[in-house]
N, C-alpha and C positions, 0 to 999 in steps of 0.2 A: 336388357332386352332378350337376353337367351332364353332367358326362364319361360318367358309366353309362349315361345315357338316349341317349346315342349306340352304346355298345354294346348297348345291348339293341336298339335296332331294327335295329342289323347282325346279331344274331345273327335276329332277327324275320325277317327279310330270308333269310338262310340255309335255314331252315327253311321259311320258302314257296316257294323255288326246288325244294327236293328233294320238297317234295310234288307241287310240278305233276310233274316228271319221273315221280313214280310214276305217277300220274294219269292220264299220258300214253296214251291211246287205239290199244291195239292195232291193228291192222289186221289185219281178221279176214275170210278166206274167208268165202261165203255156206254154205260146209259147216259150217264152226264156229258161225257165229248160227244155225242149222238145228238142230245138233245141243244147244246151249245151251236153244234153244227146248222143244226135245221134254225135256230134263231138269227145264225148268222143270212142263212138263205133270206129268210123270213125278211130280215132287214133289206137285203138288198134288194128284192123285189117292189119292197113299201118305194127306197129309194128310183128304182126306173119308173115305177107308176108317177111319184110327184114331178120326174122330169120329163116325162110326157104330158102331165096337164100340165105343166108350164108350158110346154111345147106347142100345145094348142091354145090356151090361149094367148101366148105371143103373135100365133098364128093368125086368130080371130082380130089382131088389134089393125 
């Protein structure tokens, strides 16, 4: 039973390597966290508009 527990922490091994790689940290123009910003707004705003018309019409009921 030793033998596995050596493979399993190479394969452990393997698969933390490809996560940092994805993880990896674009390197982003200040246009791109600009424009990332403004989508985040963008969203939050979409979201208080839908819970204000829920809001009304819960209201209405």
């Amino acid at each position: 039973t030793g033998g596995d527990d050596v493979r399993e922490s190479e394969e452990e091994k393997e698969t933390s390597e490809e996560e940092e790689v994805s993880f990896d940290p674009i390197p982003r123009t200040p246009e791109d966290s600009k424009k990332e910003s403004d989508d985040e707004e963008e969203q939050e705003s979409r979201l208080s508009e839908e819970a204000r018309i829920r809001e009304e019409e819960d209201a209405e009921e």
